[in-house]
C-alpha atoms as a printed R data frame, in Angstrom:
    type eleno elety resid chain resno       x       y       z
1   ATOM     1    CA   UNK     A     1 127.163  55.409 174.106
2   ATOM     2    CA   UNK     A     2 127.668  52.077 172.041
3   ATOM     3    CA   UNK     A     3 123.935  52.361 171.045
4   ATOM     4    CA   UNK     A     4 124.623  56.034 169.772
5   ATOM     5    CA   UNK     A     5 127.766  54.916 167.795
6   ATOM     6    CA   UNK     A     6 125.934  51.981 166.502
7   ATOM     7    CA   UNK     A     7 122.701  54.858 165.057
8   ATOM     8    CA   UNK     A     8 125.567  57.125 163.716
9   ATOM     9    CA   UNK     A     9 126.824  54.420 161.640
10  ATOM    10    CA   UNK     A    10 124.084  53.129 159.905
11  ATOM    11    CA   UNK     A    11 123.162  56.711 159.058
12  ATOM    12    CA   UNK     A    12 126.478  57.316 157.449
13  ATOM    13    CA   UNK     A    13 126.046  54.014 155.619
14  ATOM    14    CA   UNK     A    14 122.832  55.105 154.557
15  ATOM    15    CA   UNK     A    15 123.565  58.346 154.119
16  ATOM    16    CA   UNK     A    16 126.267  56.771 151.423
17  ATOM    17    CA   UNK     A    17 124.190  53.864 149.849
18  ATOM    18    CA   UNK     A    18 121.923  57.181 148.988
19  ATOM    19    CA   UNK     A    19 124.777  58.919 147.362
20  ATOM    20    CA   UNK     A    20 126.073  55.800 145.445
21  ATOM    21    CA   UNK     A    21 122.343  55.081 144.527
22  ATOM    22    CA   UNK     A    22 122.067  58.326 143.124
23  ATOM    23    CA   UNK     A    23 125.256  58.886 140.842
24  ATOM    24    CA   UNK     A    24 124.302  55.292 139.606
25  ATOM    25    CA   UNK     A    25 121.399  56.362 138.756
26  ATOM    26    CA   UNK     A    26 122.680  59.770 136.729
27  ATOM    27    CA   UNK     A    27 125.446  57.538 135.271
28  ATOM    28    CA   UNK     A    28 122.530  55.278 133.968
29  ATOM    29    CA   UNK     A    29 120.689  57.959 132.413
30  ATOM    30    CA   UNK     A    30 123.570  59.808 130.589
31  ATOM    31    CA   UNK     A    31 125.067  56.408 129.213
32  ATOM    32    CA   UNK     A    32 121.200  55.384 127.930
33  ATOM    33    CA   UNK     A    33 120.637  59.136 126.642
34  ATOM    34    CA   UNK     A    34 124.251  59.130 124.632
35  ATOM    35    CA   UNK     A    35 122.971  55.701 123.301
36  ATOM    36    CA   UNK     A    36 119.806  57.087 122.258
37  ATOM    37    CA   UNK     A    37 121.280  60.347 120.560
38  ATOM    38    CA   UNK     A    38 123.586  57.631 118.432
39  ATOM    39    CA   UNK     A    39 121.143  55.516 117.138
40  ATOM    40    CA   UNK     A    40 120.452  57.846 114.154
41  ATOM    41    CA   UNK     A    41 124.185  59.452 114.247
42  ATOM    42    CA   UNK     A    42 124.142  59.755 110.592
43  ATOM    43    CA   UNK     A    43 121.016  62.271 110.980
44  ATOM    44    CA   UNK     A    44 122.907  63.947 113.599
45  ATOM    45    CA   UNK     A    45 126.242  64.593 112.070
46  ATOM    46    CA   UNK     A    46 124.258  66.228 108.723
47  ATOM    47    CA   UNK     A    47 121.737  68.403 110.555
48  ATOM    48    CA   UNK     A    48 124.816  70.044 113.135
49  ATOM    49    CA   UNK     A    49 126.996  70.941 109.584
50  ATOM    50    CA   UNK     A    50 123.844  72.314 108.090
51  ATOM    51    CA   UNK     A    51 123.332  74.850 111.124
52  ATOM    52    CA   UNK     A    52 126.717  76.129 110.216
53  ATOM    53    CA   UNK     A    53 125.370  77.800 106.927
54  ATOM    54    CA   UNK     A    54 124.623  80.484 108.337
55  ATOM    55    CA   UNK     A    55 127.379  80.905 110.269
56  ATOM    56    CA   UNK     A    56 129.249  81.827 106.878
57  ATOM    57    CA   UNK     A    57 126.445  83.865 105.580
58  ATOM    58    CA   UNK     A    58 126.468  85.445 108.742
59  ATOM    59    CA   UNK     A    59 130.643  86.511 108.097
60  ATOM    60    CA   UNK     A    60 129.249  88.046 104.186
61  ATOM    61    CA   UNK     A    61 126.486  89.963 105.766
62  ATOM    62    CA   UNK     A    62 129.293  91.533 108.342
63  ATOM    63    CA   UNK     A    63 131.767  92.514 105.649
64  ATOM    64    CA   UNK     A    64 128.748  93.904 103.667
65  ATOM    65    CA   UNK     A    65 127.496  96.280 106.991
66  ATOM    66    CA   UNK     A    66 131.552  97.794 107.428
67  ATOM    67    CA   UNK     A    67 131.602  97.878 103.569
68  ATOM    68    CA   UNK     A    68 132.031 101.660 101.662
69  ATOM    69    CA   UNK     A    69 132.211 100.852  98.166
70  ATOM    70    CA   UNK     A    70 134.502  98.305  96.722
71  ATOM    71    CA   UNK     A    71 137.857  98.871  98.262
72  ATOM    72    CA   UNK     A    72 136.689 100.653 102.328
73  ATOM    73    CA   UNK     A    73 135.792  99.661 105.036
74  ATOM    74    CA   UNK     A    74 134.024 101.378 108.233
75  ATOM    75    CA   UNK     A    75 137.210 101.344 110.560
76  ATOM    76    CA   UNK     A    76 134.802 101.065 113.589
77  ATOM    77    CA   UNK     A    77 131.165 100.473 114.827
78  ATOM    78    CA   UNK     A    78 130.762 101.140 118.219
79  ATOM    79    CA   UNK     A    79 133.956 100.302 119.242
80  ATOM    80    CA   UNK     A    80 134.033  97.003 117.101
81  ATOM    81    CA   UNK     A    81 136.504  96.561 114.292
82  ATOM    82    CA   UNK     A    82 135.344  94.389 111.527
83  ATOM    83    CA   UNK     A    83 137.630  91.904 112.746
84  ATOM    84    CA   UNK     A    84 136.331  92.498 116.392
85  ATOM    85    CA   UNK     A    85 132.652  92.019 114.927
86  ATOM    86    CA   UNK     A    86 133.881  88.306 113.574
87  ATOM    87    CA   UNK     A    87 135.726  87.220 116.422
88  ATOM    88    CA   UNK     A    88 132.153  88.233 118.419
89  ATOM    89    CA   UNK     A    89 129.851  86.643 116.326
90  ATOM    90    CA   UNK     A    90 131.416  83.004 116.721
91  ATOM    91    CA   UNK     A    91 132.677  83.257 119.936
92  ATOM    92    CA   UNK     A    92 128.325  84.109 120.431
93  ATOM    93    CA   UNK     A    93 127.833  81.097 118.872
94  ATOM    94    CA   UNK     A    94 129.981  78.293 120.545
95  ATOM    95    CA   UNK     A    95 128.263  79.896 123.533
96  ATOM    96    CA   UNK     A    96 124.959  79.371 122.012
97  ATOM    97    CA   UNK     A    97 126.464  76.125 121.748
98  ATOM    98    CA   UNK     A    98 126.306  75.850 125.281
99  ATOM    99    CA   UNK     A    99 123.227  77.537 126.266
100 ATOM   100    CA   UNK     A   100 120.153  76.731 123.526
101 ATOM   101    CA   UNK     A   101 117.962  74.058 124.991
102 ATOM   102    CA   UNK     A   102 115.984  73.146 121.870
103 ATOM   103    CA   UNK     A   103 112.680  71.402 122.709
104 ATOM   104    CA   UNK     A   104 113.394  71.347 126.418
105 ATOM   105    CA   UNK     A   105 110.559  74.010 127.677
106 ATOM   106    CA   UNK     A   106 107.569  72.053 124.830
107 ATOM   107    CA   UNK     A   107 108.984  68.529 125.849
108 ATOM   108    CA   UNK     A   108 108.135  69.350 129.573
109 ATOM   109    CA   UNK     A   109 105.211  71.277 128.508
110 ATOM   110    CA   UNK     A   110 104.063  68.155 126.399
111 ATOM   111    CA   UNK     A   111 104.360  65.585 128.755
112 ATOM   112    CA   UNK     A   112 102.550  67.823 131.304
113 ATOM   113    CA   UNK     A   113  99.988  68.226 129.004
114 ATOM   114    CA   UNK     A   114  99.306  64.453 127.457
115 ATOM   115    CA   UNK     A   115  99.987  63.345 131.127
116 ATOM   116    CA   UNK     A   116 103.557  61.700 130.308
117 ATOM   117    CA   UNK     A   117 104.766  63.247 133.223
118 ATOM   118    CA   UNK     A   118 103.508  60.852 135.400
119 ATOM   119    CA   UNK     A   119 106.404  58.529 135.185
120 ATOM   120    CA   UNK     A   120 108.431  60.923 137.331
121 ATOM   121    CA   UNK     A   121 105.897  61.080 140.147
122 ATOM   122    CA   UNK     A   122 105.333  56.979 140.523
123 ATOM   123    CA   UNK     A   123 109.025  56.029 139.615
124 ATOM   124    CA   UNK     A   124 112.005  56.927 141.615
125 ATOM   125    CA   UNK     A   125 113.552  59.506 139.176
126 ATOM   126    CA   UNK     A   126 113.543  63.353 139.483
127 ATOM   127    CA   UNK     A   127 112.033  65.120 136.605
128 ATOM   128    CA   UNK     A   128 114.747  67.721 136.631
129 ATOM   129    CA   UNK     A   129 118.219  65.334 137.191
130 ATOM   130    CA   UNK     A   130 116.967  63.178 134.292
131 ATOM   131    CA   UNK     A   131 116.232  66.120 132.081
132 ATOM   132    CA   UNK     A   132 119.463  67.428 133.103
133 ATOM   133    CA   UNK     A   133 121.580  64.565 132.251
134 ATOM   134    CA   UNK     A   134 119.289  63.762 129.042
135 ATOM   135    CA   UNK     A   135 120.482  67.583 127.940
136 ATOM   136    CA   UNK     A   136 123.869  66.535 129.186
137 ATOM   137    CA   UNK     A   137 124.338  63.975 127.093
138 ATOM   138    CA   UNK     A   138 122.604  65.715 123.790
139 ATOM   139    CA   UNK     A   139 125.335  68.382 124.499
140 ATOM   140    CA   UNK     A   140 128.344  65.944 124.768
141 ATOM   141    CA   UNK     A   141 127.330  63.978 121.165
142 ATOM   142    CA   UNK     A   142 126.528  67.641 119.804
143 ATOM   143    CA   UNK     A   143 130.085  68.975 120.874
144 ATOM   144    CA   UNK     A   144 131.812  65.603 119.311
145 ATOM   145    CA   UNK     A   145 130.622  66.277 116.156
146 ATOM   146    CA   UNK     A   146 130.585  70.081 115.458
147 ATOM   147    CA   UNK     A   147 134.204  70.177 116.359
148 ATOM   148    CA   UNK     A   148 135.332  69.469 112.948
149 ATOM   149    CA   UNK     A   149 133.480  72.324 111.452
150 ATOM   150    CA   UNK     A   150 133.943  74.346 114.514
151 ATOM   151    CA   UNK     A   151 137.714  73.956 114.096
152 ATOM   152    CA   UNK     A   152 137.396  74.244 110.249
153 ATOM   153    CA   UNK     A   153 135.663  77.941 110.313
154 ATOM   154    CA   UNK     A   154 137.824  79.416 113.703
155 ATOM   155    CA   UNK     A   155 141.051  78.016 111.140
156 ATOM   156    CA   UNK     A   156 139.887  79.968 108.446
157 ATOM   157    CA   UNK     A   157 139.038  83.300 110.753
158 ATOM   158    CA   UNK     A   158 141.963  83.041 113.127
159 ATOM   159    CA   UNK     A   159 143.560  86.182 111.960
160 ATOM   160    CA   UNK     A   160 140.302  87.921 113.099
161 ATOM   161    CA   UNK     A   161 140.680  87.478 116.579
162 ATOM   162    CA   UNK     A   162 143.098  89.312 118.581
163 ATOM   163    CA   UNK     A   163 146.276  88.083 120.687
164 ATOM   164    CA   UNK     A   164 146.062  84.811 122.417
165 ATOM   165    CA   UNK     A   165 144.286  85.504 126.231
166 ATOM   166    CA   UNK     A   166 145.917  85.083 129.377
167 ATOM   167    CA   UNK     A   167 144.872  82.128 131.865
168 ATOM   168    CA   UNK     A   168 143.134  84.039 133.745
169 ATOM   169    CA   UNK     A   169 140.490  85.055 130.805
170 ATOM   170    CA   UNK     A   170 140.646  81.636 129.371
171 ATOM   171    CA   UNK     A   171 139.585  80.094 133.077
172 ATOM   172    CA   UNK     A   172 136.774  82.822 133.511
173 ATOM   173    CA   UNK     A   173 135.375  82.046 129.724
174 ATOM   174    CA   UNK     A   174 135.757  77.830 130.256
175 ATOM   175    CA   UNK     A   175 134.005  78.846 133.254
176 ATOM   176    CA   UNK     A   176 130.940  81.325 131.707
177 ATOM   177    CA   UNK     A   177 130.369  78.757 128.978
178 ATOM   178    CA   UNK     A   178 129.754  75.932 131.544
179 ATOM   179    CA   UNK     A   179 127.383  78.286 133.544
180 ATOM   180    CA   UNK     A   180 125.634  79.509 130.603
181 ATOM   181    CA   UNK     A   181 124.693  76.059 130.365
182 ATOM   182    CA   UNK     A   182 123.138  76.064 133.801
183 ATOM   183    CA   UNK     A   183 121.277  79.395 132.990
184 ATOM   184    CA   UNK     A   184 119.979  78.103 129.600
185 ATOM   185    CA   UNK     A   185 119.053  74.671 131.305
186 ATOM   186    CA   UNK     A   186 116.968  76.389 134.188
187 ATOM   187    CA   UNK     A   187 115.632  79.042 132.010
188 ATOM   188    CA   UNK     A   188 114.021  76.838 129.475
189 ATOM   189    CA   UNK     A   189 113.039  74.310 131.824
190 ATOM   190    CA   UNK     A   190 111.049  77.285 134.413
191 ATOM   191    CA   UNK     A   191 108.875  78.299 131.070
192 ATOM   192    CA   UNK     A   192 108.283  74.361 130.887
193 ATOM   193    CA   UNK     A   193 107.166  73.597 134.491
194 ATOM   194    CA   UNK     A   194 104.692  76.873 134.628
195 ATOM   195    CA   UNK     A   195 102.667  73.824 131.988
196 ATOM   196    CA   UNK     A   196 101.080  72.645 135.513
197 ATOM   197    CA   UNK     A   197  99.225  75.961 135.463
198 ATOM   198    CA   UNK     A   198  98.747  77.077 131.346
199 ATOM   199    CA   UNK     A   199  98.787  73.288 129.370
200 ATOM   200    CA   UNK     A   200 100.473  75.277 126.772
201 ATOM   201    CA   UNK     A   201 103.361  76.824 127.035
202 ATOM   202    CA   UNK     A   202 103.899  77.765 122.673
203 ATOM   203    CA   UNK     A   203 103.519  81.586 123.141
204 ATOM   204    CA   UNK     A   204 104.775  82.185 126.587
205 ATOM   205    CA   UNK     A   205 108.190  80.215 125.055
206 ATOM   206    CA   UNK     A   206 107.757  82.062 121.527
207 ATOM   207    CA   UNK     A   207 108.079  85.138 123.727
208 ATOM   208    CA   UNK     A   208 111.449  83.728 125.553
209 ATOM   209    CA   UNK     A   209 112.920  83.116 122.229
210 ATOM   210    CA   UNK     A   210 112.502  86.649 120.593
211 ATOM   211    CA   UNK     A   211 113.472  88.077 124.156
212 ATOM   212    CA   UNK     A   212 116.425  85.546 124.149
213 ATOM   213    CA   UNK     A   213 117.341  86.553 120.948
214 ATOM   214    CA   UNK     A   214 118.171  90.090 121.250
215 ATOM   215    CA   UNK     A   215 119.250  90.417 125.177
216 ATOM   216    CA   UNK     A   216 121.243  87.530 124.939
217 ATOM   217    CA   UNK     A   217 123.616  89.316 122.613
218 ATOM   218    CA   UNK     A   218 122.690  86.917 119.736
219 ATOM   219    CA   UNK     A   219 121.802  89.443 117.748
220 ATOM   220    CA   UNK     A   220 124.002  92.424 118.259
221 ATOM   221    CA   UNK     A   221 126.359  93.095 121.393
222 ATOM   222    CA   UNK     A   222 124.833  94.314 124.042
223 ATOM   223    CA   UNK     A   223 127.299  97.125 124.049
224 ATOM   224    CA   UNK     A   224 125.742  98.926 121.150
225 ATOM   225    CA   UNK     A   225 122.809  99.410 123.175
226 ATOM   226    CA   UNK     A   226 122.480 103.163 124.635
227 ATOM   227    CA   UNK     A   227 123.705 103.121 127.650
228 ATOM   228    CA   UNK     A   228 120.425 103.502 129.828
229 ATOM   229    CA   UNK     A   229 118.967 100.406 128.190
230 ATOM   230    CA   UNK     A   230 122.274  98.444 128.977
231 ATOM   231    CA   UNK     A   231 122.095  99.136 132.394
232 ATOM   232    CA   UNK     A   232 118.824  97.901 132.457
233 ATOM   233    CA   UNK     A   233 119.616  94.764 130.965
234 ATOM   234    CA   UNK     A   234 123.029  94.341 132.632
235 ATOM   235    CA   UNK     A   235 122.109  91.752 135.386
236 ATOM   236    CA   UNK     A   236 119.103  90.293 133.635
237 ATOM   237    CA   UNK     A   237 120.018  86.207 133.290
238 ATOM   238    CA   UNK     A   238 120.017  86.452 129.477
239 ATOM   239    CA   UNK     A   239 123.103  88.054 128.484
240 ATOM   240    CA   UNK     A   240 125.112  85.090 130.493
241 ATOM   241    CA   UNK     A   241 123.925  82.897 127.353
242 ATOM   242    CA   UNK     A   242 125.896  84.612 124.454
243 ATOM   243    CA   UNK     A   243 127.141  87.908 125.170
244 ATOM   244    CA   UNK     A   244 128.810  87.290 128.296
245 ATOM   245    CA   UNK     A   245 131.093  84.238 126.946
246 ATOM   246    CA   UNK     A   246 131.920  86.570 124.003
247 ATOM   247    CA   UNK     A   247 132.692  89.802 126.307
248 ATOM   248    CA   UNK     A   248 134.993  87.822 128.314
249 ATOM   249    CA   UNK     A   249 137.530  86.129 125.504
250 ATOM   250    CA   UNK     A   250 137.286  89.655 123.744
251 ATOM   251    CA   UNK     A   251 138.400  91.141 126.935
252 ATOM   252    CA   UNK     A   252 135.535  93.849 126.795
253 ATOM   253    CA   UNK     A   253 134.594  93.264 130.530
254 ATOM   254    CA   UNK     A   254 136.996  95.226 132.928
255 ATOM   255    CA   UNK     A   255 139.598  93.079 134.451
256 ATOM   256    CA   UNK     A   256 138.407  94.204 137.996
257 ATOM   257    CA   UNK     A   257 134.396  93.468 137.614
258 ATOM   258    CA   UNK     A   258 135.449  89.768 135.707
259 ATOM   259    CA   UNK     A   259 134.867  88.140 138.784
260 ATOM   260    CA   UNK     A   260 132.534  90.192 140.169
261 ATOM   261    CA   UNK     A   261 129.978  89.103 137.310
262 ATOM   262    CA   UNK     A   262 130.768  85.501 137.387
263 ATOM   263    CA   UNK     A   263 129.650  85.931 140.967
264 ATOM   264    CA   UNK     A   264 126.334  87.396 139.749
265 ATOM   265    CA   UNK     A   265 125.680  84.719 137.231
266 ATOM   266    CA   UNK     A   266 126.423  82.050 139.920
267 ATOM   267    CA   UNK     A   267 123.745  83.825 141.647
268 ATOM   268    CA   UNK     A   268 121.442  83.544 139.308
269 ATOM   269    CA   UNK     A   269 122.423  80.058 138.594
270 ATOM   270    CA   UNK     A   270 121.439  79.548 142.157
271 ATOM   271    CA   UNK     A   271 118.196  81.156 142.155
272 ATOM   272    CA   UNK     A   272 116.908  79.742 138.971
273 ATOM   273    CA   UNK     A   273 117.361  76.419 140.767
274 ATOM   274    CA   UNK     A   274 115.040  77.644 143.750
275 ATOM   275    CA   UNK     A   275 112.801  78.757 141.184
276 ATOM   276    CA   UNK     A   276 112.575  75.472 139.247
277 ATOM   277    CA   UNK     A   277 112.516  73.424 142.593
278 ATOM   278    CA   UNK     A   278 109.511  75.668 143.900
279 ATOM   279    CA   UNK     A   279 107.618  75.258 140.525
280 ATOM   280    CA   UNK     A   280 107.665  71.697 140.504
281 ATOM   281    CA   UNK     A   281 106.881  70.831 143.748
282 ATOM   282    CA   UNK     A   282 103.883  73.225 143.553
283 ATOM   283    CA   UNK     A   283 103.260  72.063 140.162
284 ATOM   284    CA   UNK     A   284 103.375  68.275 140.704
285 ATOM   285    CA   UNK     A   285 100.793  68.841 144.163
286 ATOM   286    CA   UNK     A   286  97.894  70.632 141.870
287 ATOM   287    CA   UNK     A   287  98.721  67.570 138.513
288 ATOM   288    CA   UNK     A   288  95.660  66.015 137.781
289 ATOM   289    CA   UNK     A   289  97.464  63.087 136.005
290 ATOM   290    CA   UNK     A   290  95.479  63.315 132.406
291 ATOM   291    CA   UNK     A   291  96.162  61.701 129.622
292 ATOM   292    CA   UNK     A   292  98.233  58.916 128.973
């Protein structure tokens, strides 16, 4: 009985030392990767204001679409006022904000290809927990600094958006924009990994991205679309990345299937994580280790 006690212990104290080892480990990563996205902050902090260009450009070419003549506008599109239209458009983009993973799917498909990937099969580091804490830490710097124009351009378009939500919407949209992440993470990594069985990955992700584009509610909401094609769309992973976010704050999804589709994109959330874990441990038994 002692002897049993004894084996139970050291496997909980293993068990721990494993945990501890690991969230040192992800700690080490995110501090080094925030220290890395600093070094050339002054780079940074110009190239996030200029993507907010067309951000404005985007508000002109709005007003210009519900424009009749001079003095009119189009009351309504498709159930969106002007005003409406606005209010979608950058609450689409802080969730972009969220869910873009520039250069994630061709940095895995590079290092796959020039044989950089390596590194993660003869060091103790998981390809997809340090590419998740290196986009982790990417996002944090990136949030830090759009802020200020963020806050400038919702201060300057607050009269567009409607009443202030109750908690319950502002808890399920905190909680869509963090999961958007997830789906955005997993979705862009997937095209990367499937480089262990096509070295390049270009067109296959230049495919993703005009996909992304319009049934992630980027372009246009998803609403507009007739309603056979919406329901076609409805449960696909994309939407979750801009449209969803959007939907929620504007209050356009019905307060009794809110929940319901946070469900479904935890879901998918889920299996995208299967997916990813499947592809690289297939992918990383067929490697050849080329390259460099």
């Amino acid at each position: 009985m002692s002897q049993q006690n004894t084996t139970r212990k050291s496997a909980l104290v293993a068990s721990c030392e494993a945990v501890f080892s690991s969230v040192y480990i992800s700690w080490i990563i995110f501090k080094t990767c925030v220290a890395e996205r600093l070094v050339y902050r002054g780079d940074f902090f110009f190239s996030t204001f200029i993507r907010f260009l067309p951000i404005v450009t985007q508000i002109f070419l709005w007003h210009k679409v519900y424009s009749i003549g001079t003095s009119k506008q189009i009351e309504s599109l498709n159930g969106y006022s002007y005003e409406d239209m606005v209010a979608y458009y950058l609450l689409a983009m802080v969730a972009r904000a969220f869910s873009s993973m520039p250069g994630l799917a061709s940095g895995i498909g590079n290092d796959i290809r020039d044989g950089s990937i390596k590194k993660y099969v003869i060091q103790p580091i998981d390809l997809l927990g340090y590419l998740f804490w290196h986009r982790m830490a990417h996002k944090l710097v990136y949030y830090l600094i759009a802020t200020i124009p963020f806050a400038v351009v919702f201060y300057f378009c607050s009269s567009y958006f409607p009443t202030t939500p109750s908690a319950e919407v502002w808890l399920a949209f905190v909680l869509s924009l963090l999961l958007g992440f997830l789906v955005g993470f997993l979705l862009e990594a997937l095209i990367g990994l499937i480089g262990f069985w096509f070295l390049e990955v270009s067109s296959l992700l230049f495919i993703y991205m005009m996909f992304n584009y319009f049934l992630s509610g980027h372009m246009i909401p998803l609403d507009w679309l007739p309603g056979p094609i919406f329901h076609a769309i409805e449960y696909l992973p994309f939407k979750y990345l801009a449209y969803f976010p959007a939907a929620i704050f504007l209050e356009k999804i019905p307060e009794q299937n809110l929940w319901f589709e946070i469900g479904v994109e935890c879901v998918w959330v889920l299996a995208l994580l299967l997916a990813n874990r499947v592809m690289l441990k297939r992918g990383l038994k067929r490697y050849g280790a080329y390259g460099g």
